[in-house]
PQR file with spaces between the fields and no chain letter, atoms N, CA, C, O and H, PARSE charges and radii, in Angstrom:
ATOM       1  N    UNK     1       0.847   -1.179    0.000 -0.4000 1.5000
ATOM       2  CA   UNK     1       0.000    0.000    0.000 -0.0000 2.0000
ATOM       3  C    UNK     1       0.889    1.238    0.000  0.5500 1.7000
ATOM       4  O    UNK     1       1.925    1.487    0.617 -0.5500 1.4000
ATOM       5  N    UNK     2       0.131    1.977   -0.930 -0.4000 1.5000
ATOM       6  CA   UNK     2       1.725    3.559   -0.592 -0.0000 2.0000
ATOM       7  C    UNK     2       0.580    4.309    0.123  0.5500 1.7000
ATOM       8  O    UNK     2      -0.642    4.279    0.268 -0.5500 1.4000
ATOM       9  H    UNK     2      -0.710    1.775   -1.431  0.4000 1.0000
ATOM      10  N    UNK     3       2.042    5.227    0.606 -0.4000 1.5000
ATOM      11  CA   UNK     3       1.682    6.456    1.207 -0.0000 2.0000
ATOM      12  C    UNK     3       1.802    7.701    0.848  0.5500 1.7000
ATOM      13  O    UNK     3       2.632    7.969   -0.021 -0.5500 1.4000
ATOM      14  H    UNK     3       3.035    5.252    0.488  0.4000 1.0000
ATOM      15  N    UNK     4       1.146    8.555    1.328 -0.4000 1.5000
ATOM      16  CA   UNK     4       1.107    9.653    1.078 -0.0000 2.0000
ATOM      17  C    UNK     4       1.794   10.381    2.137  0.5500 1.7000
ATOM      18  O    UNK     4       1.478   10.014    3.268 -0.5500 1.4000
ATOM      19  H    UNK     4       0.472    8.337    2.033  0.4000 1.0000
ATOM      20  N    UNK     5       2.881   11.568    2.041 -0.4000 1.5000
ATOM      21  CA   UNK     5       3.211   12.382    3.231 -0.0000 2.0000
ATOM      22  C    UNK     5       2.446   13.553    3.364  0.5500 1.7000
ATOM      23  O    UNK     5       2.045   13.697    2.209 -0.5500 1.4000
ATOM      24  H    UNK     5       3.137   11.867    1.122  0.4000 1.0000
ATOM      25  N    UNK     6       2.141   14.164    3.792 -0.4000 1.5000
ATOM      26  CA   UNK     6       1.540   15.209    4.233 -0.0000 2.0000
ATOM      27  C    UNK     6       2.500   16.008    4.941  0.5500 1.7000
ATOM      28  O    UNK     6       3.008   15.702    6.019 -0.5500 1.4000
ATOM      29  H    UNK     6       2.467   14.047    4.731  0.4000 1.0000
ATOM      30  N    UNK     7       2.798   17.413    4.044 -0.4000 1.5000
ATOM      31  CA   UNK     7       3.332   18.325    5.212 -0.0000 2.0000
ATOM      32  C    UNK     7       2.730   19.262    5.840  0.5500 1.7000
ATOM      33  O    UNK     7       2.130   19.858    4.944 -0.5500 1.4000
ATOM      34  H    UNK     7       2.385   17.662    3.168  0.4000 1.0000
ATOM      35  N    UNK     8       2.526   19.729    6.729 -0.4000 1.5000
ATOM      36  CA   UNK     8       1.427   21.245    7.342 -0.0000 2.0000
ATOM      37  C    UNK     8       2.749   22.037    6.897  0.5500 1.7000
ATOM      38  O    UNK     8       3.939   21.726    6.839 -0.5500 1.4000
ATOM      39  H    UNK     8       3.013   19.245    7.456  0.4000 1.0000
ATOM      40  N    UNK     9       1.865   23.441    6.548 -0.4000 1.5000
ATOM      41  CA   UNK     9       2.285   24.722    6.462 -0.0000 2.0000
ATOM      42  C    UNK     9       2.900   25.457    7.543  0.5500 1.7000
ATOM      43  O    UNK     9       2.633   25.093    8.688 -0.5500 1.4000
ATOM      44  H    UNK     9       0.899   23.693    6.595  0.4000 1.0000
ATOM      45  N    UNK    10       3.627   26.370    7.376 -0.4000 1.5000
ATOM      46  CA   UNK    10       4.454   26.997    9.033 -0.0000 2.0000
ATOM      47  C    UNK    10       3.252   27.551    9.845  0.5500 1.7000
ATOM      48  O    UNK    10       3.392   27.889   11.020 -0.5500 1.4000
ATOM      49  H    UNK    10       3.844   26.666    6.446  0.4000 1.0000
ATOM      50  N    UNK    11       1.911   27.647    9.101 -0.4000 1.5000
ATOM      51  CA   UNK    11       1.138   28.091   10.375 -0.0000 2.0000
ATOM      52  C    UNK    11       0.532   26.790   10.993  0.5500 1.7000
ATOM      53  O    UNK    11       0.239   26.796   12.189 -0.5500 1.4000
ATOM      54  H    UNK    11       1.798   27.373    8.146  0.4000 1.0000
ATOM      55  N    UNK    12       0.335   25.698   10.247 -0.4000 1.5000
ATOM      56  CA   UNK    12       0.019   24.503   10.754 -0.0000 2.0000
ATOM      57  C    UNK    12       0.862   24.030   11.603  0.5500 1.7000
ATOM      58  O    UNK    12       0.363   23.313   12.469 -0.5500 1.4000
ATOM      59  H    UNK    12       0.573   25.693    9.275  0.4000 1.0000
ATOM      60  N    UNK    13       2.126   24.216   11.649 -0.4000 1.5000
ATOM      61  CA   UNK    13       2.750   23.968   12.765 -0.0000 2.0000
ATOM      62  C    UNK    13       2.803   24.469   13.585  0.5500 1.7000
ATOM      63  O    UNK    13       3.022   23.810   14.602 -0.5500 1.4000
ATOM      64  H    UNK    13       2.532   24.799   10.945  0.4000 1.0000
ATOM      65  N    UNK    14       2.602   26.343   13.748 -0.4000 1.5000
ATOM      66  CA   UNK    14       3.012   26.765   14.932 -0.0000 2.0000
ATOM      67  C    UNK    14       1.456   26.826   15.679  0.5500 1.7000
ATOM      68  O    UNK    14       1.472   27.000   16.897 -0.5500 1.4000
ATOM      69  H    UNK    14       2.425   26.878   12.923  0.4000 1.0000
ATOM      70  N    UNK    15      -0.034   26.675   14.928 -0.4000 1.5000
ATOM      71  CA   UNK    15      -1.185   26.148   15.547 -0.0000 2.0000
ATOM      72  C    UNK    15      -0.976   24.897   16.356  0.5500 1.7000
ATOM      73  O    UNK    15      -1.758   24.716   17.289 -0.5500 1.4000
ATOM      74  H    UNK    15      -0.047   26.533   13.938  0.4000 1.0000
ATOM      75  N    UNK    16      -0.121   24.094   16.154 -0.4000 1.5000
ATOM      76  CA   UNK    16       0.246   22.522   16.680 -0.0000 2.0000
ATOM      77  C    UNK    16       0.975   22.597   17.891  0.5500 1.7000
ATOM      78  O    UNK    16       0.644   22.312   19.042 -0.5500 1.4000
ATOM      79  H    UNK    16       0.514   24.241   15.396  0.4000 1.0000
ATOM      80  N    UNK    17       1.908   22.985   17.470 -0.4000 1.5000
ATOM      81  CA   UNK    17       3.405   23.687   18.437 -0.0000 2.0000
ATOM      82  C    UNK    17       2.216   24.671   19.824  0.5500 1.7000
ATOM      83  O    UNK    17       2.195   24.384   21.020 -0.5500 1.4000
ATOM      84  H    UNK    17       2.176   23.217   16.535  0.4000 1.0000
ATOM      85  N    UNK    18       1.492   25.640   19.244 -0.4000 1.5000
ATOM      86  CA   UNK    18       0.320   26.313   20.562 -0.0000 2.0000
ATOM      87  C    UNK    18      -0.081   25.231   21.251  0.5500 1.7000
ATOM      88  O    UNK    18       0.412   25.022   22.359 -0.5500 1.4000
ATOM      89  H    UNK    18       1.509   25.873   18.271  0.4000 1.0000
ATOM      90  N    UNK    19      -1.204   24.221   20.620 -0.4000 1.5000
ATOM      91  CA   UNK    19      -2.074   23.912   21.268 -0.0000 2.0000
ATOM      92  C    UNK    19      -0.891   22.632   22.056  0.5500 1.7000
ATOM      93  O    UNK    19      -1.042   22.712   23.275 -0.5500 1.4000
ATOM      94  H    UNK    19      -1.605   24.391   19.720  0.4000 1.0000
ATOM      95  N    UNK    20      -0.144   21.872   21.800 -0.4000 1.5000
ATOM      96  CA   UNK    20       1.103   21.199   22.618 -0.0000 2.0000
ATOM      97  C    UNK    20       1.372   21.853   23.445  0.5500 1.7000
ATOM      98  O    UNK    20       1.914   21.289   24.395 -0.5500 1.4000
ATOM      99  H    UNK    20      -0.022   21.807   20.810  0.4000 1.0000
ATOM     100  N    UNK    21       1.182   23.152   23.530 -0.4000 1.5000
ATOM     101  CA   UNK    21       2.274   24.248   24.581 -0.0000 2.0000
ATOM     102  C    UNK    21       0.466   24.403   25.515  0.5500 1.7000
ATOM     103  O    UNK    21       0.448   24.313   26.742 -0.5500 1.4000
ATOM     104  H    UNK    21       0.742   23.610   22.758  0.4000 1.0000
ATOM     105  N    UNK    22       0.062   24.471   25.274 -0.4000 1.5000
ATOM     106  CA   UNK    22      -1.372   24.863   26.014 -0.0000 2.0000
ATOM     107  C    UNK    22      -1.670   22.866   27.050  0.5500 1.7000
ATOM     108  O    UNK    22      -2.011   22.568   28.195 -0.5500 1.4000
ATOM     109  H    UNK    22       0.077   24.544   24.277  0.4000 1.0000
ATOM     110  N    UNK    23      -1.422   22.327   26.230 -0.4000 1.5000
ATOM     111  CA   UNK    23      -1.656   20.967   26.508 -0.0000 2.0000
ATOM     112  C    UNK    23      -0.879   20.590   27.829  0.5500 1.7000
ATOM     113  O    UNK    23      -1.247   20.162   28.924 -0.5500 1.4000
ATOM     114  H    UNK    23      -1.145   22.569   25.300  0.4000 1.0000
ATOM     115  N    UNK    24       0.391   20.933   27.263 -0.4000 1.5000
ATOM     116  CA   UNK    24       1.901   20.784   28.525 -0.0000 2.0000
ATOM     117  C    UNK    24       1.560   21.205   29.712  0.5500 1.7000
ATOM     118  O    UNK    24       1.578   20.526   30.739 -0.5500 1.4000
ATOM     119  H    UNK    24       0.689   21.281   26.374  0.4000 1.0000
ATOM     120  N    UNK    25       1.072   22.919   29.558 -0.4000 1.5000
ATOM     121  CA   UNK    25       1.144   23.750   30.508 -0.0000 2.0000
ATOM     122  C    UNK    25       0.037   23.496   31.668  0.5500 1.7000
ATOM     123  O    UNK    25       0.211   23.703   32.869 -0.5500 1.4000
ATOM     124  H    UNK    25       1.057   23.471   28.724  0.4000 1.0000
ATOM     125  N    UNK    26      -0.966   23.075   31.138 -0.4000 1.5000
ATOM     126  CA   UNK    26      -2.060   22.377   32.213 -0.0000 2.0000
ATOM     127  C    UNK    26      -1.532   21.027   32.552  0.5500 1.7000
ATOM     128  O    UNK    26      -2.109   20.555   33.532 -0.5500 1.4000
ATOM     129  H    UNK    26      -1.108   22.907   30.163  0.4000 1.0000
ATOM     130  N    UNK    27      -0.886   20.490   32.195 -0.4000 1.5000
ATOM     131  CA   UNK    27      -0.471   19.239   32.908 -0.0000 2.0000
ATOM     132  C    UNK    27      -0.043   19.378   34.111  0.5500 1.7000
ATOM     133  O    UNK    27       0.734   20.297   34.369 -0.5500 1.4000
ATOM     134  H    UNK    27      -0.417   20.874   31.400  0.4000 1.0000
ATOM     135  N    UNK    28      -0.586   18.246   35.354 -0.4000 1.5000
ATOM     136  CA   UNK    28       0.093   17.988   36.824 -0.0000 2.0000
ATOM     137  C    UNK    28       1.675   18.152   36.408  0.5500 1.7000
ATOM     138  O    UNK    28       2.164   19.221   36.773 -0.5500 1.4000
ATOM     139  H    UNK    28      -1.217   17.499   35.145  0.4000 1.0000
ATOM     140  N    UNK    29       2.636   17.170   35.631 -0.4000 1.5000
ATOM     141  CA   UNK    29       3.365   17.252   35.545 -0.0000 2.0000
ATOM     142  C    UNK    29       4.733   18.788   35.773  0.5500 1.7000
ATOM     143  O    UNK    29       5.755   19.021   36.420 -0.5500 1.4000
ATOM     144  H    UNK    29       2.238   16.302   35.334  0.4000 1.0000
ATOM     145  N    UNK    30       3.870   19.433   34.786 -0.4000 1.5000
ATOM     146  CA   UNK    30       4.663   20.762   34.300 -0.0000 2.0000
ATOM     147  C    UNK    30       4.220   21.172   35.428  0.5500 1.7000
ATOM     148  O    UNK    30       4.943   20.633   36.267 -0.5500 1.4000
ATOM     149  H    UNK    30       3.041   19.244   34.261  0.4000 1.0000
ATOM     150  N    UNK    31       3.383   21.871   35.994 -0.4000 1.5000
ATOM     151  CA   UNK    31       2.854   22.584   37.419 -0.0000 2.0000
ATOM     152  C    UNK    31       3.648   22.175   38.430  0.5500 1.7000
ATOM     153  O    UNK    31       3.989   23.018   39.261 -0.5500 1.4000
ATOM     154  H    UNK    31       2.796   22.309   35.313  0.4000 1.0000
ATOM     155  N    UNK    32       4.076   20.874   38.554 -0.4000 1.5000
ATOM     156  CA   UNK    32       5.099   20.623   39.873 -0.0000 2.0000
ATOM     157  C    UNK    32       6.430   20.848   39.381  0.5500 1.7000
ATOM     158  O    UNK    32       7.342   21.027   40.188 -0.5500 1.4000
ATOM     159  H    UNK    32       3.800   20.189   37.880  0.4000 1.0000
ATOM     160  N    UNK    33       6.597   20.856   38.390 -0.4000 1.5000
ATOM     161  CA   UNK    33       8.013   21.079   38.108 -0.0000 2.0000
ATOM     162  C    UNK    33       8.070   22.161   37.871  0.5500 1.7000
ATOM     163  O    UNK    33       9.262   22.466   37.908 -0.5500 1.4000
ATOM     164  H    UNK    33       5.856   20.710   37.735  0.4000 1.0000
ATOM     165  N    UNK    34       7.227   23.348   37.531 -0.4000 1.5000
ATOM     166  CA   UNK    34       7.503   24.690   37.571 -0.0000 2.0000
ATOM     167  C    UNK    34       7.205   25.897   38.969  0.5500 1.7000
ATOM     168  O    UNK    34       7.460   27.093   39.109 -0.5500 1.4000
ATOM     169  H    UNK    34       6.259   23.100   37.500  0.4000 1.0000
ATOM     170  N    UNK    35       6.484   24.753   39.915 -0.4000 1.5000
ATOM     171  CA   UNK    35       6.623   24.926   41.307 -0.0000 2.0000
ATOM     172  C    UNK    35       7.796   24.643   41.736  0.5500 1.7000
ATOM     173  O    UNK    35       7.952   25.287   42.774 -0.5500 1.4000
ATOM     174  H    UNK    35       6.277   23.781   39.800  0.4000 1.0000
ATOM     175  N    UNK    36       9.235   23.678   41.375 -0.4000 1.5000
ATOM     176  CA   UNK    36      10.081   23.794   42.160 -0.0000 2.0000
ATOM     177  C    UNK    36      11.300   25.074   41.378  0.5500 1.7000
ATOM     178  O    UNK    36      12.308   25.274   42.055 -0.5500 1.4000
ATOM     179  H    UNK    36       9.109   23.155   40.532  0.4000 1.0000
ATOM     180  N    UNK    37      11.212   25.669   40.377 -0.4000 1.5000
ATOM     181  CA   UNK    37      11.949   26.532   40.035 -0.0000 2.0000
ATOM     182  C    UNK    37      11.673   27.880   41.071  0.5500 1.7000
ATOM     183  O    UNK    37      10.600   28.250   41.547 -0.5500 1.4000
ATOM     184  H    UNK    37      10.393   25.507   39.827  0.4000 1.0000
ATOM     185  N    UNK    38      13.400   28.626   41.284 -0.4000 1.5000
ATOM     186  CA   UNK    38      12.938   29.591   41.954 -0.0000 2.0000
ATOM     187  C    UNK    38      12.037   31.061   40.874  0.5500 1.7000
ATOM     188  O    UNK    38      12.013   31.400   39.691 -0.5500 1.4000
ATOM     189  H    UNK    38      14.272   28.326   40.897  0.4000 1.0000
ATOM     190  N    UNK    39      11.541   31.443   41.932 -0.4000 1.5000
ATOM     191  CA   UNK    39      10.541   32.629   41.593 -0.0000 2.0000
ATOM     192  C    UNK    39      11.116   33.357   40.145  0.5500 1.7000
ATOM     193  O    UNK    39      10.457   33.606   39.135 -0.5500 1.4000
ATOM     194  H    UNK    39      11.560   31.168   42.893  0.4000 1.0000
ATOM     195  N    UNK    40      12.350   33.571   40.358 -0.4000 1.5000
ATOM     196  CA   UNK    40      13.299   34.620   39.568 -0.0000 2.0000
ATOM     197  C    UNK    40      13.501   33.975   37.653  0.5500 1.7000
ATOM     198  O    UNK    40      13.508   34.569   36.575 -0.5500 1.4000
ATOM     199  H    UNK    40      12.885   33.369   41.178  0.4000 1.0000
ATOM     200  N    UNK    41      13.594   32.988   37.924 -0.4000 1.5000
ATOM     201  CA   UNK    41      13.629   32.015   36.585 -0.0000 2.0000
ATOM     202  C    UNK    41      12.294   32.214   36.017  0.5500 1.7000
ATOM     203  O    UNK    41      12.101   32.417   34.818 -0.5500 1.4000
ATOM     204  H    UNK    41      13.589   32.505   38.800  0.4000 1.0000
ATOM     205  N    UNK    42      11.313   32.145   36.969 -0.4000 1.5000
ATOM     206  CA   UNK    42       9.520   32.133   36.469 -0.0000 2.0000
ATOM     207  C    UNK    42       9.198   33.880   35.402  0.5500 1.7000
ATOM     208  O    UNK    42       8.597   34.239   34.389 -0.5500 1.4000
ATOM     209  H    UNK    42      11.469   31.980   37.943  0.4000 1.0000
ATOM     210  N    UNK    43      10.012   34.431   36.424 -0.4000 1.5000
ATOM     211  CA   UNK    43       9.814   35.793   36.514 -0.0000 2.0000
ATOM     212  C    UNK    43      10.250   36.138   34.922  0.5500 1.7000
ATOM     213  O    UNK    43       9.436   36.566   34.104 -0.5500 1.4000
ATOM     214  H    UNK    43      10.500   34.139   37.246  0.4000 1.0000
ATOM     215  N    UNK    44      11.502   35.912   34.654 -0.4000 1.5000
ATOM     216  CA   UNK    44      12.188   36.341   33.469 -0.0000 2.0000
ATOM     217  C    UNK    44      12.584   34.969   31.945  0.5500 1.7000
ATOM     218  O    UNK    44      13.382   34.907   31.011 -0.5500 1.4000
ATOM     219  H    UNK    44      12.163   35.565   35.319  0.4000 1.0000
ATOM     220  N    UNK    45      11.565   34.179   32.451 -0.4000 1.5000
ATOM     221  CA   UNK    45      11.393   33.388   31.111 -0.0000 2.0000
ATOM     222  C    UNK    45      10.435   33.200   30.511  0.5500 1.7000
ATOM     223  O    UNK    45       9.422   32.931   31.157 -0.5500 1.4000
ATOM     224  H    UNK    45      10.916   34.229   33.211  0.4000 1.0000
ATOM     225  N    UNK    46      10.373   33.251   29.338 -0.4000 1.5000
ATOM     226  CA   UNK    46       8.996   33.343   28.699 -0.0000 2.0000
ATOM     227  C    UNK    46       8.337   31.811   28.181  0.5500 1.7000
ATOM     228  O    UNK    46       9.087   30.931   27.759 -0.5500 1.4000
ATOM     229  H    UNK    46      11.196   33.470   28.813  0.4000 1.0000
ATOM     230  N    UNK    47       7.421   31.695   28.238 -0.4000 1.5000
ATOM     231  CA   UNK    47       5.817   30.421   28.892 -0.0000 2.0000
ATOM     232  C    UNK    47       7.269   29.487   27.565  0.5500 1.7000
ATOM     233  O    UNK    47       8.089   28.620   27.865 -0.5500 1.4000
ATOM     234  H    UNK    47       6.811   32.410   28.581  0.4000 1.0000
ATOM     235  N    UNK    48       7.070   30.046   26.417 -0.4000 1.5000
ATOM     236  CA   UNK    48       7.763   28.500   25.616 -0.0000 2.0000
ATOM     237  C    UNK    48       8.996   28.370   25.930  0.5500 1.7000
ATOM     238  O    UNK    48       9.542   27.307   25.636 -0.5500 1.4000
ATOM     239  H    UNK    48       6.404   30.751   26.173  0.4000 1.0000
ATOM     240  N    UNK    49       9.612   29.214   26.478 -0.4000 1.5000
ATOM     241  CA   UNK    49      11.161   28.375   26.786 -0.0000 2.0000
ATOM     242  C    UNK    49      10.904   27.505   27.770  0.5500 1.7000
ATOM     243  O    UNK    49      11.368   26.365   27.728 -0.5500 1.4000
ATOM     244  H    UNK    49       9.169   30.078   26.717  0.4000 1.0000
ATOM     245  N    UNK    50       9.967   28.025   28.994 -0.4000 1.5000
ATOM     246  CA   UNK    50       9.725   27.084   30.214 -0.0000 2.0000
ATOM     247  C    UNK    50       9.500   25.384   29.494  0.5500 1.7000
ATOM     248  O    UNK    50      10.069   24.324   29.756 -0.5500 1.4000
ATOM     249  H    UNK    50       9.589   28.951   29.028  0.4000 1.0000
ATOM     250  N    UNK    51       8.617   25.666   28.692 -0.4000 1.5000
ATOM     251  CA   UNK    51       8.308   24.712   28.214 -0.0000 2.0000
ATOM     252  C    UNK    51       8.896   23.711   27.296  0.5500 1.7000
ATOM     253  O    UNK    51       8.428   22.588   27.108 -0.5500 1.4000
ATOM     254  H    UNK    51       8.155   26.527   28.479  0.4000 1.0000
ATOM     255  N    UNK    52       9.959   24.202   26.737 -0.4000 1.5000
ATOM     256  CA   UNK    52      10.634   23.427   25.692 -0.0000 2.0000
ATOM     257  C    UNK    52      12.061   23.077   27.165  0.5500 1.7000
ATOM     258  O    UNK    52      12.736   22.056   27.036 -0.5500 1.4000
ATOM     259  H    UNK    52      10.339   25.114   26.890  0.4000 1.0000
ATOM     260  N    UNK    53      12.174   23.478   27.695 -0.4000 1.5000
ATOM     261  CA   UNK    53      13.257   23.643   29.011 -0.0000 2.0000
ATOM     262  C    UNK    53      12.992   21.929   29.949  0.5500 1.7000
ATOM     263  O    UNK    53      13.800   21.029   30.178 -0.5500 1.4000
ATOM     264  H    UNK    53      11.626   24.308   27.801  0.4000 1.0000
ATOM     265  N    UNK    54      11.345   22.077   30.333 -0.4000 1.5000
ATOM     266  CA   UNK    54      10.447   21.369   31.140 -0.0000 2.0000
ATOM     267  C    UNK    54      10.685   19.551   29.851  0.5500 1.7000
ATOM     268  O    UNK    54      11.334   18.576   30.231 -0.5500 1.4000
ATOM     269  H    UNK    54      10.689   22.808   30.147  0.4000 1.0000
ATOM     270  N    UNK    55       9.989   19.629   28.500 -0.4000 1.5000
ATOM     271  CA   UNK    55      10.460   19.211   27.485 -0.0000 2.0000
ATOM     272  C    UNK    55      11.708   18.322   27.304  0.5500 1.7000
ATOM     273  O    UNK    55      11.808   17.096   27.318 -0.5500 1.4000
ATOM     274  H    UNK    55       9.462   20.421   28.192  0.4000 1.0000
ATOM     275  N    UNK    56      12.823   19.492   27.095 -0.4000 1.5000
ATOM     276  CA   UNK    56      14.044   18.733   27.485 -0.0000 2.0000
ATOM     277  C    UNK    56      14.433   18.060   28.692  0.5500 1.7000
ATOM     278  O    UNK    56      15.263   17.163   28.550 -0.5500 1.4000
ATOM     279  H    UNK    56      12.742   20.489   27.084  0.4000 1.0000
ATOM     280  N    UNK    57      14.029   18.290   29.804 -0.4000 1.5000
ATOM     281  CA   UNK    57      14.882   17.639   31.208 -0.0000 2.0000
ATOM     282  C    UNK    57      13.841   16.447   31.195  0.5500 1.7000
ATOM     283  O    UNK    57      14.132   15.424   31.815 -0.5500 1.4000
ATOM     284  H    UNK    57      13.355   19.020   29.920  0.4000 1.0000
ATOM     285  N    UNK    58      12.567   16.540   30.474 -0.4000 1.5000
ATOM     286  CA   UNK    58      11.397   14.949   30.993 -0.0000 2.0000
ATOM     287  C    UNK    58      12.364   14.460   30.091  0.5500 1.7000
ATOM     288  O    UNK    58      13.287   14.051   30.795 -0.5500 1.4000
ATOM     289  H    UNK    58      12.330   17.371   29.970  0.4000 1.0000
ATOM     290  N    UNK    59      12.653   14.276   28.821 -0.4000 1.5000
ATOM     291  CA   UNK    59      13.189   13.276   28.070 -0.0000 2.0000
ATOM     292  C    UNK    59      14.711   13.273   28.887  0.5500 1.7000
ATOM     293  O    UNK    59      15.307   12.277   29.297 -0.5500 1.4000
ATOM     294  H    UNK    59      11.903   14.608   28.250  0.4000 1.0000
ATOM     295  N    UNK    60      15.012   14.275   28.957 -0.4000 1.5000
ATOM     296  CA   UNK    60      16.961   13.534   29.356 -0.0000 2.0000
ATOM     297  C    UNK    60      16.504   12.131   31.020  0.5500 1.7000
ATOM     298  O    UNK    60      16.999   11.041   31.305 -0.5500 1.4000
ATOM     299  H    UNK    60      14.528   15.084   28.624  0.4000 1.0000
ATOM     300  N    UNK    61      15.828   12.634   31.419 -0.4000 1.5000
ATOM     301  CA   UNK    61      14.921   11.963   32.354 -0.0000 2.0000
ATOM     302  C    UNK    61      14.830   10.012   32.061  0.5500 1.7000
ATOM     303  O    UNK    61      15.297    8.949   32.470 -0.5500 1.4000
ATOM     304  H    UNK    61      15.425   13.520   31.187  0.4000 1.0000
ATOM     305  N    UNK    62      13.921   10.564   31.114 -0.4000 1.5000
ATOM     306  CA   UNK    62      13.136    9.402   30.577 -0.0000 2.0000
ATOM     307  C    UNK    62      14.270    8.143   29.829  0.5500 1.7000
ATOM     308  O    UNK    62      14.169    6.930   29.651 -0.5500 1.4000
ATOM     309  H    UNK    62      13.542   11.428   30.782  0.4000 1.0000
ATOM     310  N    UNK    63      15.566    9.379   29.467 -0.4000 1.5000
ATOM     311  CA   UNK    63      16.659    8.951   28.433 -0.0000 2.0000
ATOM     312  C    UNK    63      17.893    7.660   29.443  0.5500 1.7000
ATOM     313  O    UNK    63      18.758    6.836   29.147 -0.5500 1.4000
ATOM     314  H    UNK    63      15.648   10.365   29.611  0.4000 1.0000
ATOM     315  N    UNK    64      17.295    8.157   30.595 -0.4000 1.5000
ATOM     316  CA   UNK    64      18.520    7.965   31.254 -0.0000 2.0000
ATOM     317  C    UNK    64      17.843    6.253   31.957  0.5500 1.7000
ATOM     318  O    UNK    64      18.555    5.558   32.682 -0.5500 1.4000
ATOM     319  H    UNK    64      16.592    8.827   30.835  0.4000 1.0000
C-alpha cells in the first residue's frame, strides 16, 4: 500500500506547536516542576522556553 506524506504549512505547525504548549502547561506534571523553580527564573522566562526547558529535562529523564 503507498503512502502519502503530508506536510502542514508553518502556520500549521506553529497552531500545533500552541495547542502542545497549552496541553503541557495544564499538565500535573509541568505545574510541579515549575513549582520547584525559583521565583526569579519564572519571573524572566517566557511560557515557551519554560516549556521546551520542562520538554528537554522529561526526556533527558526518561533517556537515562
Amino acid at each position: 500500500m503507498a503512502t502519502q506524506s503530508s506536510t502542514l504549512s508553518s502556520s500549521e505547525n506553529a497552531n500545533v506547536w500552541l495547542s502542545l504548549q497549552r496541553a503541557i502547561c495544564s499538565s500535573a506534571g509541568f505545574q510541579r516542576w515549575k513549582s520547584e523553580l525559583p521565583s526569579d527564573t519564572l519571573d524572566k522566562t517566557p511560557l515557551e522556553q519554560l516549556v521546551r526547558r520542562y520538554l528537554r529535562e522529561t526526556l533527558e529523564t526518561l533517556a537515562y
